[in-house]
N, C-alpha and C positions, 0 to 999 in steps of 0.2 A: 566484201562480206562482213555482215554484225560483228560482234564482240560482245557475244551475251554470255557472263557469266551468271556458274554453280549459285544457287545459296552456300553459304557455312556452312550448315548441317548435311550437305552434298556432295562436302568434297575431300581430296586428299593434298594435304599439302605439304612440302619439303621444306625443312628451314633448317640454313647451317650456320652455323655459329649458335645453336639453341641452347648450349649447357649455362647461358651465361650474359647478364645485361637483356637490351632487346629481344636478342631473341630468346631466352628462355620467358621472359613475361609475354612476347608473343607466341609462342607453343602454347601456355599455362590459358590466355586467354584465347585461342584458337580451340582446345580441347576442351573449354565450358559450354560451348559453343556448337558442339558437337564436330567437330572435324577430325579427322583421321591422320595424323601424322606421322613424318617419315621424321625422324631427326639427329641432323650429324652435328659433330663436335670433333676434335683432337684428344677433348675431356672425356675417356670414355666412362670412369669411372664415373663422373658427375653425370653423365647423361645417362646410364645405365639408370641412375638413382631417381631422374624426374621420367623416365620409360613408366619406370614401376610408380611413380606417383599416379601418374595420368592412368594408369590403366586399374589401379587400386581406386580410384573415383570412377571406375565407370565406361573411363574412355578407350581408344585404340590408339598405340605410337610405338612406332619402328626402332631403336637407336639403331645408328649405323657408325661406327668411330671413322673418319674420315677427316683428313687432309685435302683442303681442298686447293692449296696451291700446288697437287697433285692432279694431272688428270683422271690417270687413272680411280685413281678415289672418288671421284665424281663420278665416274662409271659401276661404283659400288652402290653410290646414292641409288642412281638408275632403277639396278636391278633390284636391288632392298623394296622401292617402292613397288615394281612390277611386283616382286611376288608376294609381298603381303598383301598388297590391297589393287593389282592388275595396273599399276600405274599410276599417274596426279595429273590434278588439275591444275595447282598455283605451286611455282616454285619460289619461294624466298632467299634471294641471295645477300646472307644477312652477315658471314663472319668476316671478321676485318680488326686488324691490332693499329694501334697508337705508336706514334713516337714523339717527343720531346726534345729538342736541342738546337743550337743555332746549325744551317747547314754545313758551314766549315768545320764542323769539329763531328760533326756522324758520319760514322764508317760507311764508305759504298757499299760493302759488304749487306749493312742492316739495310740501307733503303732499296738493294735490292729482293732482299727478302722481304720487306712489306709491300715491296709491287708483286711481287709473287703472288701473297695472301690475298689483297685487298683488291688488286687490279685484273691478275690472270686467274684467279678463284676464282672473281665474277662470270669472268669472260668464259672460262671452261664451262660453269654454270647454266648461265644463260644459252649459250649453245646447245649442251645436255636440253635443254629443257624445250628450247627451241625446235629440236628434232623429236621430241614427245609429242607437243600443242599445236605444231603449226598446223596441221589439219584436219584435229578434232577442236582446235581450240584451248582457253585455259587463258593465264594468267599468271607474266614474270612480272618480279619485283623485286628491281634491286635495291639495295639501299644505301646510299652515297649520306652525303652531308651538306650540311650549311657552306661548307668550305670547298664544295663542287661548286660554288659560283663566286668565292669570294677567300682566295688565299688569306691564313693567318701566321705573321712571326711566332717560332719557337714549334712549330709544328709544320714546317715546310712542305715535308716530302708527304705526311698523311695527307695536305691538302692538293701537293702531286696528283696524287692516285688517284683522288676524288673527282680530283678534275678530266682525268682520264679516265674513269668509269662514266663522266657524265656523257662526255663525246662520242664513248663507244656505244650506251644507252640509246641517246639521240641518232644515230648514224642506224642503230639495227631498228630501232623503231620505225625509222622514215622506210629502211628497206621491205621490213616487214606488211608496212600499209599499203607500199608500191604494189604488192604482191598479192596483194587484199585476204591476206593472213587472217582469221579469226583469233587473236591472239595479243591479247592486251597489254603493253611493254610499260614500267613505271618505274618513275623516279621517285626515292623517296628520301627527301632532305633534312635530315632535323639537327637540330642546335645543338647547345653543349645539355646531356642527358648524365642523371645521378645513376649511372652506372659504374661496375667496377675498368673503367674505360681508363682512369689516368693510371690503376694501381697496375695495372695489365700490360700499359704500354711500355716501349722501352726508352729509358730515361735514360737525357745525360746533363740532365739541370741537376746543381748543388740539392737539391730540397726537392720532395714528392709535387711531383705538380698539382695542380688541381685547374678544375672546370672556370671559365667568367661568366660570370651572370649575365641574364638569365637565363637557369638552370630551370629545366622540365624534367616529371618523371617517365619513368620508360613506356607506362604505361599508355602515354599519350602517343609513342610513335608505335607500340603495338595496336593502338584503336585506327590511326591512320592504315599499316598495313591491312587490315581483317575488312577494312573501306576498301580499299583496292583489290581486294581478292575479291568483291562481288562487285565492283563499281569501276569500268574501266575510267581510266583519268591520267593523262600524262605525269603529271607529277606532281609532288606535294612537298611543300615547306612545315614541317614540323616545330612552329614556336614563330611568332609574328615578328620578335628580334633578327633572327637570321634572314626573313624573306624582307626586313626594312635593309639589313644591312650590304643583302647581293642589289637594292635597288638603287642604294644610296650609293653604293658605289660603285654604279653605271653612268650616274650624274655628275655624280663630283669624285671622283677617281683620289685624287691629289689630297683632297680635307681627310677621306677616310682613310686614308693611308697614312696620316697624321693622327688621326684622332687614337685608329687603331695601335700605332706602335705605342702613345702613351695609357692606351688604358688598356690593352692586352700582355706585354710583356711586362711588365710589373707584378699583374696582378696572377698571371699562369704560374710562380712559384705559390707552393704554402708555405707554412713558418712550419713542417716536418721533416726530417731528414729522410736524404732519400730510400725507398725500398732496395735491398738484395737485386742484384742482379738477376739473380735465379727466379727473381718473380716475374720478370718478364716474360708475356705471350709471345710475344716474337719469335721467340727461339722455344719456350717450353710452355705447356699446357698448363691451363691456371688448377685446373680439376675444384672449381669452389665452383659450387650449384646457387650464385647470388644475382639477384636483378640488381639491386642497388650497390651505391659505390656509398664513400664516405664523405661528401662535399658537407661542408658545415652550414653553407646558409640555405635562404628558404629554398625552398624547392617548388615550381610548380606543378599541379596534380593534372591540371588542365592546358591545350592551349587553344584561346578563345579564336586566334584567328584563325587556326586550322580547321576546326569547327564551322566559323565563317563560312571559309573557302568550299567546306563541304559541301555547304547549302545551296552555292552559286552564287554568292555576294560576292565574288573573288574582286569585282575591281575596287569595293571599298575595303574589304580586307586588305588589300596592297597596297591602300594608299593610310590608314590608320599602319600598318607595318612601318610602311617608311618614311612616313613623319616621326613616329615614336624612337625609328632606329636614330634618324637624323637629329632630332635633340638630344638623346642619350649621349652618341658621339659628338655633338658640340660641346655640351658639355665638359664632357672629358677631355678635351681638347683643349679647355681653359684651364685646367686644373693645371 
């Protein structure tokens, strides 16, 4: 069966984790757009605050305060969308918290809680959403990272998760097509993004961490997801570094494993001391209504090869990716 999706201006879509980073700039940019939104947070106070933005412009958007390493909260999404707007087309499985620290020193305790958020969020998610679309159709999209193909030190178990959302992603995808589902399943991978992503996470480095370059802004992985919500496509790399450096180190395993410990673990401390415990998402709600984070250097607005990729140039896009990833890390590798 097809997989034709809605226009934009067609449809109704769910995004959780919207108070905040990605997904609040993808809400902001979905409701210019005309689209209808359901949107959950933990933040409810923040999300209350961008309901009434969006809808003080013109537009239509649900909050729903939800937990979604709860099921049941997911089942709140649900019915929130049923009855304001009869149900959705696209669900965006977008909330998900950071951790910071060598494995041996993080409590089991936390990296069970961010499999919770990151991993069985998705997974409750995409289910929910699966039993809405699979036979009128529609469009899941979850959103993983760079590090769902390519583990990084000092950030372990977030790259755990990812890797296991990618799994679960690919394994319900393939079941879904078996089945000739009208129902479009995406991955959506992006790099390190100027969100409040390091201030949120839970830290157990001496000094606030911060993102390594290159850094994009949110904006560019909210223009990817708002593609996938009318463009069915298995999955997307968000930033030409991340998709050089999951390919560079399918080739050469052992160089980027080198290059990587000395140019990522050095540079993931800042020279700030670190934030309050209590600011951690993991365990408590940020309630700050901000796309961006505070990374000091430049920031890209744009990424040229995701754009690429959009067009159908994917095989020179991935081959510009992972040559520029492959020199970047040699480089650094001599240093």
């Amino acid at each position: 069966m097809s997989k034709t999706l809605k226009k934009l201006n067609q449809q109704v879509m769910v995004i959780t984790g919207a108070s905040s980073g990605i997904g609040l700039s993808t809400a902001r940019m979905a409701a210019k757009k005309g689209v209808r939104l359901v949107l959950a947070a933990r933040s409810e106070g923040a999300l209350n605050q961008l309901a009434d933005e969006i809808v003080q412009a013109g537009g239509q958007a649900v909050p729903v305060g939800a937990d979604v390493s709860r099921e049941e909260d997911i089942q709140l999404i649900v019915e929130a969308a049923r009855q304001a707007f009869g149900g959705f087309d696209t669900w965006v499985n977008n909330a998900g918290v950071g951790m910071y620290g060598k494995l041996e020193e993080v409590s089991v305790d936390d990296m069970r809680r961010l499999f919770e958020i990151n991993f069985w969020g998705q997974v409750y998610g995409s289910l929910a959403a699966v039993a809405e679309l699979k036979a009128k159709g529609g469009a899941l999209i979850n959103v993983g990272s760079t590090v769902s193909e390519r583990a990084i030190p000092l950030q372990g178990m977030y790259s755990a998760s990812k890797h296991a959302l990618k799994g679960f992603t690919d394994a319900l995808r393939m079941e879904l097509e078996a089945e000739g589902a009208p129902l479009s399943v995406t991955l959506i991978k992006p790099g390190p993004i100027d969100t409040p992503f390091p201030l949120n996470a839970r830290n157990y480095l001496d000094a606030e961490p911060q993102h390594v370059p290159p850094v994009y802004a949110p904006e560019t992985v909210a223009r990817a997801i708002l593609h996938a919500a009318e463009h069915p496509v298995r999955d997307v790399f968000v930033g030409g570094g991340g998709k050089g450096i999951a390919a560079f180190g399918q080739l050469a395993p052992g160089a980027t494993d080198r290059a990587m410990r000395g140019f990522v673990i050095p540079r993931t401390k800042s020279e700030k001391p670190p934030l309050p415990r209590a600011a951690n998402a993991l365990e408590y709600p940020s309630e700050r209504l901000a796309e961006r984070g505070d990374y000091p250097g430049h920031v890209k607005e744009i990424s040229v090869y995701t754009r690429v990729a959009q067009t159908g140039l994917l095989r020179g896009a991935v081959l510009v990716g992972t040559g520029l990833a492959g020199w970047g890390l040699w480089r650094s590798s001599r240093k």
